[in-house]
N, C-alpha and C positions, 0 to 999 in steps of 0.2 A: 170402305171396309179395310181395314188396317188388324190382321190376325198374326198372332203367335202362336206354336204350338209348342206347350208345353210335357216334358218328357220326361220321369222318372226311371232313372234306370239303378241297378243293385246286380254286378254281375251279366253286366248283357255284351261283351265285347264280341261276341261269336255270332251275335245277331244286328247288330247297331248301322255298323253302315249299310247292308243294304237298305233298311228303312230309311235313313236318311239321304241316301240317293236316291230315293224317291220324292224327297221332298227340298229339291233345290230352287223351288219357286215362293217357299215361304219362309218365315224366320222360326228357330227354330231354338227352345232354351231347355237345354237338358238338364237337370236335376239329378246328381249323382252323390252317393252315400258313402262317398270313400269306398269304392269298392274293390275288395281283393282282387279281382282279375285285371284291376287298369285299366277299366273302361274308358274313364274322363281324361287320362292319359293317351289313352289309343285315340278317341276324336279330337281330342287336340291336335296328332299327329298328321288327320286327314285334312286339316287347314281349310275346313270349310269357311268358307265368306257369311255361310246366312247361319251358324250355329254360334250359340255360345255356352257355356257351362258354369250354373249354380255347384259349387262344389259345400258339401256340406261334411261334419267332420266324423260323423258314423252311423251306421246304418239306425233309422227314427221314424221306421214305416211311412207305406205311401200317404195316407194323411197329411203328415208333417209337412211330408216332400213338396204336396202340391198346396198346401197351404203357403208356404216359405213362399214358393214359386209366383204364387196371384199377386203376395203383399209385395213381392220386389217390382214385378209387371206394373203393378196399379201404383206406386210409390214414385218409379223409374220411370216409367214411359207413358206412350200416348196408344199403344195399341186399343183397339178396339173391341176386339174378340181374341176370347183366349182359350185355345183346342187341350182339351186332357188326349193323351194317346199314348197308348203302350209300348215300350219300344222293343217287344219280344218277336213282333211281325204278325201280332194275333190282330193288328187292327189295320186293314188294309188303306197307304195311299189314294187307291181308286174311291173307295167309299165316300175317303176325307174332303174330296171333289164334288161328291154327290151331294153330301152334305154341306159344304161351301156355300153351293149354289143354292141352298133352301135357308142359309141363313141371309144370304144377300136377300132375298125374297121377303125375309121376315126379319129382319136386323136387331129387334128388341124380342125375340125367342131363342130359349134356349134350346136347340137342337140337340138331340139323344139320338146316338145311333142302337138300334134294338134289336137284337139277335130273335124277338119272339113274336114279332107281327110277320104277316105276310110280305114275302119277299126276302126275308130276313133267314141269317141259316147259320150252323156252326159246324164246322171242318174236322174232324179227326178226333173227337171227347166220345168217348168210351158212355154208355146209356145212364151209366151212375151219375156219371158227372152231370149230364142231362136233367138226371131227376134231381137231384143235390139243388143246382141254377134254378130249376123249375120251380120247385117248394119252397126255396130261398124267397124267391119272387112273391109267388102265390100268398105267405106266409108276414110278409112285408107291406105288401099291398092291403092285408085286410090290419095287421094290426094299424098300418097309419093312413087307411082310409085312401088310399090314391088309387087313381086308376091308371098307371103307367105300367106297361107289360115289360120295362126290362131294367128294374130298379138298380140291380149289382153293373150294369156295365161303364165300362169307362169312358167308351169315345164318344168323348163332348163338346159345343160350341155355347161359349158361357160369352151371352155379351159383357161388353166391361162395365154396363150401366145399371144388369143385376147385380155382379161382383161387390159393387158399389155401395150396394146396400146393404149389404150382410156384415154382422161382425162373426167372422171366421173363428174367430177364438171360442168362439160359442160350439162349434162343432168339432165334438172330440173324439171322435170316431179316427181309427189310426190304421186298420188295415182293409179291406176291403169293404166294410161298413159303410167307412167313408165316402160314397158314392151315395147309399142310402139316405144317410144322412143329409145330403149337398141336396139331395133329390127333393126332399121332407122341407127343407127350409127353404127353397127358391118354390116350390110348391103354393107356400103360405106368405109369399112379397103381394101384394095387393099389383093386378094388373101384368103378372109375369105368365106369359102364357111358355107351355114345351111340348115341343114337337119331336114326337118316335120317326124318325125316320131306318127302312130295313138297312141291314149290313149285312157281311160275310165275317162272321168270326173264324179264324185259321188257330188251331192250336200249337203252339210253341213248338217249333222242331229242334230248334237247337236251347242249352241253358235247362235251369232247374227251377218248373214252376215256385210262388213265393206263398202258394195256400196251406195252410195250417191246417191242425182243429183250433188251438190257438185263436186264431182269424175268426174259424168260423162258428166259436162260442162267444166273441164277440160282439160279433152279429146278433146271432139270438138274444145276446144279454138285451143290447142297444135299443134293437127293436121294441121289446120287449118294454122295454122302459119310458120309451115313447109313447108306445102303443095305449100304454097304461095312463101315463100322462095327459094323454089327449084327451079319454075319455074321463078323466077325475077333474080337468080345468083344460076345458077347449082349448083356450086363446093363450095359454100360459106358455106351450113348445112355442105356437107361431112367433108371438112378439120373444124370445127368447131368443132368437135370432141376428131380428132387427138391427140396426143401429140407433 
């Protein structure tokens, strides 16, 4: 097993390294959007051996980010599994471990870490925000028929041999949707199984969340669209995917 973890960041200089001193055991490819505060400029500085940085030339939501990200991975290298993770500290190193060790177990599953199964839990979100994620979820799950309990989150272990199938262009979902979507479309790969395993979500102490309403009328559009889609021509989203 040979993983990357992949890192978009927009503005995270106040929070960056300590995530990535947590993570000097694996390689490590940041995805940054020109950002005003000099993020990709400040981890350059810190001269890590196992980082390197997708510099991109302005901010093109996270979609873009971790799409650029996969096609340069899968284009450039030979990694194997490729980790989404947030680089705000809302997605804990330890967890990344836990999950490691369930993908080594199951090497052609994609591993979801899931804030809403048992064991699972979320740190510091205020009850709104709770319901907002919740009904998000709930609301997701019935328009595109899946039974995964934690559709919006990001921390993922994507083998490179689903990756592989998909034509990404196809998924145009651009801000936080983009999870739902990835979700929808490796759902409907013939023989892809995904495993929830629990996490610790920590909400963002330092930096300026990047959720909209923006974002999250996109969402509803997206869904929505899907949703509808599936049930007017079943097989039309799935193979829409494909390559």
């Amino acid at each position: 097993m040979k993983p990357i973890v992949l890192m978009p960041t927009y503005n995270e200089k106040a929070s960056i390294k300590s995530i990535l001193d947590q993570l000097d055991g694996i390689e490590v490819l940041i995805i940054d959007d020109n950002s005003p505060d000099g993020t990709a400029d400040y981890v350059n500085s810190l001269d890590y051996k196992n980082v390197d940085i997708l510099h991109r030339s302005a901010k093109d939501g996270l979609g873009n980010a971790y799409k650029a990200a996969i096609k340069k991975v899968l284009e450039e290298s030979s990694y194997t599994h490729l980790v989404s993770m947030d680089a705000d500290g809302s997605h804990r190193p330890a967890d990344l471990d836990k999950m490691m060790e369930i993908s080594r177990q199951n090497p052609n599953a994609v591993i979801l870490g899931s804030r809403w199964i048992p064991g699972g839990s979320i740190v510091n979100w205020p009850k709104y925000r709770k319901w907002i994620s919740k009904a998000g979820t709930w609301y997701a799950k019935f328009a595109l028929k899946m039974d995964l309990n934690d559709l919006t989150g990001g921390f993922r272990i994507y083998p490179r041999t689903v990756l592989e199938q998909l034509d990404l262009d196809q998924v145009t979902s651009n801000g936080y949707c983009y999870q739902i979507e990835m979700a929808f479309a490796i759902k409907h790969l013939q023989n892809t199984k995904i495993i929830e395993v629990p996490i610790t979500f920590i909400e963002r102490e330092q930096g300026v969340s990047k959720m909209s309403q923006r974002i999250v009328l996109e969402a509803m559009l997206k869904v929505t669209r899907l949703g509808l889609g599936l049930r007017l021509n079943p097989t039309a989203d799935k193979l829409h995917y494909v390559k």
